[in-house]
C-alpha positions, 0 to 999 in steps of 0.5 A: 590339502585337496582333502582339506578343500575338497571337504570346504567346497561340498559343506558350502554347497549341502548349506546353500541349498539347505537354506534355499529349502528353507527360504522356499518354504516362506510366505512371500511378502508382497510390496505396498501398492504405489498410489500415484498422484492422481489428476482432479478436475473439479476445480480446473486445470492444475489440480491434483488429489494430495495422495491418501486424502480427498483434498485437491491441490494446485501448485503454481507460481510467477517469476519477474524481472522489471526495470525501470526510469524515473524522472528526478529533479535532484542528485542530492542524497540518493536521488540520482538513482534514475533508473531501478530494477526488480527480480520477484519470485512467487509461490501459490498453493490451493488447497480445496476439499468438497463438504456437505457445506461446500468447498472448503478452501485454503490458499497461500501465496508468498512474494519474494523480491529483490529491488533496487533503484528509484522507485522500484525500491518501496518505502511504502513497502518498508513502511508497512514492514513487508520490506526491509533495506541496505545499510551500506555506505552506497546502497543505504536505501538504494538496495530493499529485500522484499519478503511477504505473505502476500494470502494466507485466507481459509473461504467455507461456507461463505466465511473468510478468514485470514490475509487477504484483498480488501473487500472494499476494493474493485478495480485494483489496478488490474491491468497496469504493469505495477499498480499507480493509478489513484484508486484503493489497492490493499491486496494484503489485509487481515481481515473476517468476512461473510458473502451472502449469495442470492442467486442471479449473480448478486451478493453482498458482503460484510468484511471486518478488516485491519485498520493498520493497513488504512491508517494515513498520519494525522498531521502533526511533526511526522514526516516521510522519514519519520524525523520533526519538521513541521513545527520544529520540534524535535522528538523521538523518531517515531513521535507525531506531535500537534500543537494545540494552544491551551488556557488558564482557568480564565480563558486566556492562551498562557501556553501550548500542548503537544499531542501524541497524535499517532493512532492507536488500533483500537477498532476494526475496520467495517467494510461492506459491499454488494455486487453483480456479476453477469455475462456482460461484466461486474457492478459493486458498491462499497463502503467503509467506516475507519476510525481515528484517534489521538493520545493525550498531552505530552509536553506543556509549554507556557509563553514566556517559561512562565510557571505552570501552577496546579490547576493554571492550564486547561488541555482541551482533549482530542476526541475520537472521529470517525472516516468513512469512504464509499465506492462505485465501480462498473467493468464491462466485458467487451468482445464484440471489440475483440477477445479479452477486450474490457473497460473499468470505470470506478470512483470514490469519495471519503472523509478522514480515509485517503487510503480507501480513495487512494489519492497518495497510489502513485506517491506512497502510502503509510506516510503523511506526505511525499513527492512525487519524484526525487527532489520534487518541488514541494511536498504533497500532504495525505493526512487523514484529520488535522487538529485546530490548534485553537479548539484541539478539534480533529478536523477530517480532509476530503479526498476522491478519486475517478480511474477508468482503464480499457484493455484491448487485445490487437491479436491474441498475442499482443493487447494494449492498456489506457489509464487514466485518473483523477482526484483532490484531496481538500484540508478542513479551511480552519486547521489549514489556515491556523497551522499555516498562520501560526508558526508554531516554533517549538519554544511555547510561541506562536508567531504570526507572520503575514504573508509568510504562510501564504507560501508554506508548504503545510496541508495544501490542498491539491489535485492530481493525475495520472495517466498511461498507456502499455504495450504487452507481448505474449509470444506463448501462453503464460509469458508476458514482455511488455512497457508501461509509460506513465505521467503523474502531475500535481496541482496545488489549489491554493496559491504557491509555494517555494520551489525546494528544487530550485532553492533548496531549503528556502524559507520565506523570511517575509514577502516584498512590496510585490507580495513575493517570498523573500529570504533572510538577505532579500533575495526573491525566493522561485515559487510554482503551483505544480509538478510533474514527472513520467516513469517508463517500466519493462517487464517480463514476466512467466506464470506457471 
């Protein structure tokens, strides 16, 4: 047996060292060389050369958390939310690589929140499809998941291409905690543009964008939450109908016809912009032309349900119109106050294109009316044209805005902002006074009631400001805690109307011997000419 593994033990050693004789007779491979990422200093801090490629790219980033307290008017439905909160996460990567025809850049940029509460959960978020909400029993409109593709823009050779801020906008709310002061802010837009350079810091710029982000509601049954209201007439959710009186071939009204009055896309946006920049600070002009439009007659109704004979009715048709909006805007640099130290003045004005004035910043866009807090007195209108009811004219409203903030650094770790803003929005007079006069009730009808409209709500002009202030710490680079306070105020222009805060859902029945609203019982209905309210916000927030 000692044999036996004696025999085991040697054979197993002559093949160990036959195989390392052989093994020692092998070329030997050596490892791939490690690339290791290296550091690009051609376009700042951050930058790295993606491994293999000349391309250098920047990853980087924000984490947020906000609250915040709104002022409300009502607890019925949800608007005893007082208080709302927000949990944000962002993501931004640049990518640029160096051509014989310049820098060729590619930046994405993804936002990612969570927000519950008045105010801070969005309906112009949801509205514009960047959002979306609950649907449970208490958190139906209360809790909102925001997710959006906030950039995605190639820039080469002057050219950009893809989502974007507007060229059109300047000031943008560039030093408020969450942007509400009148004035345009379309930071996410599809859109093509060129930018010319001449030198000396001046360059222009022709963009053509998206109209889906600049459309505001025509007046028509569309209200904040899509439902018929204005003229009774209940349709689809997603209808927007207008009256417009029709004739038989004589001339004589017999009848009404209800347009489609939502807007097709049917032509870009022009934007165009010249600007300067220089050490002292920045100047831009801007424009816009937007189009707007209607579809045709939906329904037809006669006074009286009297019958419809071929050829008997004459529909006017709505033709197209055209807004336009133009924008000036100054920043000056200033650190012979401090550091950091900046102002920003800026102004517009336009016809048929509130979005590019920015008149509806604090309420809410993409709607054709609001309040300007939970359970506000009465509605504030934004409608971009209103049709004549007579003459099935669109008639454009006016709006304009002036913004001037001034930020100012205390010490390189605390700074302070000021806003203030200004605007009207104005109602072509005939549309105003028609669809004001004649209630259109839904049944084929109009009945005028004197005085009555002296006190609807409907396209009342109105003036309205916002002012704040904010207090920001930043105890290490990057890291922002700080409070905002706001107070929004809306004035009506032209007379009063029925205050829905304190008689929910009244309705003027007719007027007394002393001109007031009364209701159907007698009672004297409460009216006022404004309303305001104040926010207070918190932050704090890490860039990286």
């Amino acid at each position: 047996m000692k044999l036996v593994k004696s025999l085991l033990l040697g054979s197993a050693a002559g093949l160990t060292l036959v195989a390392g004789a052989q093994a020692a007779d092998l070329p030997i491979k050596k490892a791939a060389p490690v690339e290791y990422v290296r550091v690009c200093s051609a376009y700042g801090a951050g930058f790295f050369f993606i491994p293999g490629t000349d391309t250098c790219m920047r990853v980087s980033g924000r984490a947020r958390f906000e609250a915040g307290y709104s002022q409300g008017y009502s607890r019925s439905s949800n608007n005893g939310d007082l208080m709302g909160y927000q949990g944000l996460g962002r993501l931004n990567v640049d990518a640029r690589t160096q051509t014989a025809y310049g820098t060729l850049r590619a930046f994405v940029r993804f936002d990612m929140s969570s927000r519950t509460g008045a105010y801070l959960k969005s309906g112009t978020q949801e509205r514009i499809a960047r959002a979306y909400t609950a649907t449970g029993v208490d958190t139906f409109s209360r809790a909102q998941q925001f997710v959006n593709v906030d950039k995605a823009f190639i820039q080469f050779a002057g050219l950009t291409a893809g989502r974007a801020a507007s060229f059109y906008d300047f000031y943008a709310h560039d030093f408020e905690i969450i942007g509400t002061s009148l004035g345009s802010d379309v930071a996410s837009t599809n859109l093509l543009a060129y930018t010319a350079t001449f030198g000396n810091g001046f360059s222009a710029t022709l963009s053509v964008e998206d109209p889906i982000f600049r459309k505001t509601p025509l007046f028509g049954t569309a209200t904040a939450g899509n439902a018929a209201s204005q003229f009774q007439i209940f349709t689809a959710a997603s209808a927007n109908l207008t009256p417009v009186l029709v004739n038989n071939a004589a001339g004589v009204p017999i009848g009404e016809a209800f347009y489609d009055v939502r807007q097709a896309s049917r032509m870009p946006d022009f934007v165009g912009a010249l600007r300067y920049d220089a050490a002292w600070g920045s100047a831009q002009l801007s424009a816009a032309v937007h189009e707007l439009n209607a579809g045709n007659a939906s329904t037809v109704l006669t006074f009286g349900g009297a019958t419809i004979a071929p050829g008997s009715v004459v529909t006017p048709r709505i033709g197209t119109e055209y807004g336009w909006a133009v924008q000036g805007g100054l920043k000056f640099n200033l650190p012979f106050i401090a550091p950091g130290d900046s102002l920003y003045l800026q102004g517009s004005y336009g016809e048929g294109a509130q979005l590019y004035t920015g008149y509806s910043s604090y309420i809410g866009g993409y709607t054709v009316s609001a309040g300007n807090t939970q359970g506000a007195p009465f509605p504030t209108f934004f409608a971009d044209a209103a049709v004549n009811p007579i003459t099935g004219k669109m008639e454009l409203s006016t709006s304009w805005t002036v913004v001037g903030s001034y930020l100012h650094y205390w010490t390189p770790e605390w700074r302070s902002a000021l806003i203030g803003s200004y605007g009207e929005m104005s109602f072509g007079k005939t549309s105003r006074a028609l669809l004001g006069g004649l209630n259109f009730n839904g049944l084929g009808n109009p009945v005028n009631s004197p005085g009555v409209s002296l006190f609807s709500a409907s396209l009342r002009d109105t003036s309205q400001l916002v002012a704040g202030a904010s207090i920001i710490w930043s105890p290490v680079k990057d890291l922002d805690i700080g409070v905002e306070g706001l107070y929004n105020r809306v004035d009506i222009k032209n007379g009063r109307v029925i205050d829905q805060n304190k008689a929910p859902g009244g309705v003027a029945a007719g007027v007394n011997a002393a001109g007031l609203p009364v209701a159907a019982n007698g009672a004297v209905l409460p009216t006022t000419n404004y309303a305001d309210t104040f926010q207070v916000r918190m932050r704090v927030q890490r860039d990286f």
